[in-house]
Each structure stands twice: as C-alpha cells, then as structure tokens.
N, C-alpha and C positions, 0 to 999 in steps of 0.2 A: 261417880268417879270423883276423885278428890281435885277440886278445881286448879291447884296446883301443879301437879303432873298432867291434866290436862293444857294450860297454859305453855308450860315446858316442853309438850308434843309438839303443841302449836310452834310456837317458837322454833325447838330442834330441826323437825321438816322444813321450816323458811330459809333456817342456815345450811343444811345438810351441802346443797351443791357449793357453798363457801369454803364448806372446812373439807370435804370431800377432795375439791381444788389444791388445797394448803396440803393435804396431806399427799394427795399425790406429789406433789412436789419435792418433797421429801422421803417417800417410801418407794421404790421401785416395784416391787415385787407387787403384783394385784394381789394376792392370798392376803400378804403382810398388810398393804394399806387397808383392805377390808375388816382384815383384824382389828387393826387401828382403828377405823373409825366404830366397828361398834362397842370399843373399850373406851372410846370418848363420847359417844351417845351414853353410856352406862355411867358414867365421870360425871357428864353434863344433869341428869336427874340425875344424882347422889348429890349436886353439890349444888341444884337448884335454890335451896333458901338461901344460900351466900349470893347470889345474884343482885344485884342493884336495878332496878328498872329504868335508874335514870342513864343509864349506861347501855353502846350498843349490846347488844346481845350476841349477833356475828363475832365481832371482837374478841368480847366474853369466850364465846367457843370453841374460837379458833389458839386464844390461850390453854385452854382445858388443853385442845390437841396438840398443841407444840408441847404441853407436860408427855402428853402420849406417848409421843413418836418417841421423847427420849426416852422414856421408859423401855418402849417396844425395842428400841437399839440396844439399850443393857441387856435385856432379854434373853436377845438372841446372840450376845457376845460377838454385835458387830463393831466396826469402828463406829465412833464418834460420827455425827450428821458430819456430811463434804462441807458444811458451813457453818461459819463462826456464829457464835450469840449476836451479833449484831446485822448478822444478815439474817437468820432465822426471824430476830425481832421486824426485820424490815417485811419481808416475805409475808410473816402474819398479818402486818397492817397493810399489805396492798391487795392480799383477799381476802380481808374484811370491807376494803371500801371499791374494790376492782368485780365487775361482774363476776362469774366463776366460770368454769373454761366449757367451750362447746361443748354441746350435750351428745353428741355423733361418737366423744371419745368413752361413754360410758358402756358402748359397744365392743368395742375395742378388747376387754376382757374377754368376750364370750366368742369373739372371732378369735383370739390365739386360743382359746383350747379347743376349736374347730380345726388345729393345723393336723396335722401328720406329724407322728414324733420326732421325722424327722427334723421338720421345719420348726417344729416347738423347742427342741435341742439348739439347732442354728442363733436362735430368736433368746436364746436363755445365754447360750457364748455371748450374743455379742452385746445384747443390752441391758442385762442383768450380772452380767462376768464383765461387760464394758471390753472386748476384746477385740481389736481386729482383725479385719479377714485373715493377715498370713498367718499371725498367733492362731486364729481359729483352724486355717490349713495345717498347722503343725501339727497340732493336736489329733486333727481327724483323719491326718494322709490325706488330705485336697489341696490343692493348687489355690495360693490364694484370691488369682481369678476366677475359680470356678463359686469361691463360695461365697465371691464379690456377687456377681450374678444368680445365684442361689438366693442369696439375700436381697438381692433386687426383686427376686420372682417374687417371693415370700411380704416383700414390702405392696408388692404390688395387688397380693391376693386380699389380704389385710385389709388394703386401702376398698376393694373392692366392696368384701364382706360389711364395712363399716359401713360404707356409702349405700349400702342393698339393705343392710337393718334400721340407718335411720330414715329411709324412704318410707320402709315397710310401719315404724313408729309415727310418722308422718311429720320427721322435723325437717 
C-alpha cells in the first residue's frame, strides 16, 4: 500500500472524533452530518500531498470540513450556516485544540431511529424544524402541553437508550 495514504489513515482516524465534533456542530440532521464527514474523509486523501507536516493536522481537517459543510448547505439549497465566518473560524480552532465531544453521543443516531414514527416525527418538528411545542400542537391537533410531555417521554427514552448502549460499549 502506498505509504501515503497509509499515513493519511493514520492520521484521518486520530482526527475523525475532532472533525466529526466540528461537524456536528454545524449540520443537524445525522444523515447530513454523516454525508458530511465522509465527503471530507474523501477531500482529506485527495488533498493529502498539500498537507504540511509541520502543521497540525486536526486543524488541517477540520478546515477541509468547514469547506464541506458549506458545500453541503449549497447543496441542499439551505440557508447559509446560523453563523457568521468568524464564528465558524472560531468553532474550527476550539475543536481542533478542545477534546471532541462524549463518545455516549455517537449513540444517540442509532437510538432515534429505534423511536416509533411517531416519536421520530415529534423529534424531527422540534429539533430539526426547531419548533415549539404549541407550533408543534398546531400543526398536529395536540395541545401544546401534551406534546410538551410527549417530548419529555421521548427525551427520556433517548436518554435511557444512550446510557444502555454505552454501557453495553463499555464507555
């Protein structure tokens, strides 16, 4: 194997929970940020020989991914990231040099699609629509306290699943 792209594994898996971090930050949608990162795994070896070695390398790929994300927002004909160039540029360098986020939320994808449509519906209104309960009640015929507590329960199952898979991972 060609000791480059080998190096560049190396490398890309040390960074992955960095930019994986960055990118959540930025992309809501799991589908999307997964897109994301392996369109910036694929970015990062292509663009391997521009790398510098005297330079971090984190850094290095977490810029690759901030080209990403706004790529990925053109894309999809969303708005513009919620934040300006200089808070994006800020973001990149404090998970480049900030741990990356618990490893409990890498679960977290695989418990929402364990929900009930119903609850996966609930869970897509209000934190991917960003809606609140009575908007959400409007919408569905619910009271906006019922779907206050619906999203309680739903919060609550989530929390549970997560905490039962990284047991089961043994973090």
């Amino acid at each position: 194997m060609n000791p480059a792209v080998v190096e560049a594994t190396r490398l890309w898996t040390l960074a992955v929970p960095h930019v994986s971090a960055f990118v959540t930050s930025l992309v809501r949608d799991f589908q999307d940020r997964d897109d994301v990162l392996q369109e910036t795994a694929v970015a990062v070896l292509n663009a391997f020989g521009r790398y510098d070695p005297a330079q971090p390398f984190v850094a290095w790929a977490i810029g690759i991914a901030r080209n990403q994300v706004r790529l990925h927002c053109r894309r999809k004909n969303r708005e513009r990231i919620a934040f300006d160039s200089d808070a994006v540029d800020a973001l990149a360098h404090a998970f480049a040099v900030v741990p990356p986020h618990d490893p409990r939320l890498d679960h977290l994808g695989r418990c929402v699609e364990a929900l009930d449509p119903q609850a996966k519906e609930l869970c897509r209104l209000r934190y991917e629509l960003d809606l609140k309960p009575a908007r959400i009640g409007e919408r569905t015929g619910t009271a906006a306290n019922a779907v206050a507590k619906a999203l309680q329960r739903v919060r609550d199952r989530l929390r549970a699943c997560v905490e039962r898979k990284a047991l089961e991972a043994g973090a």
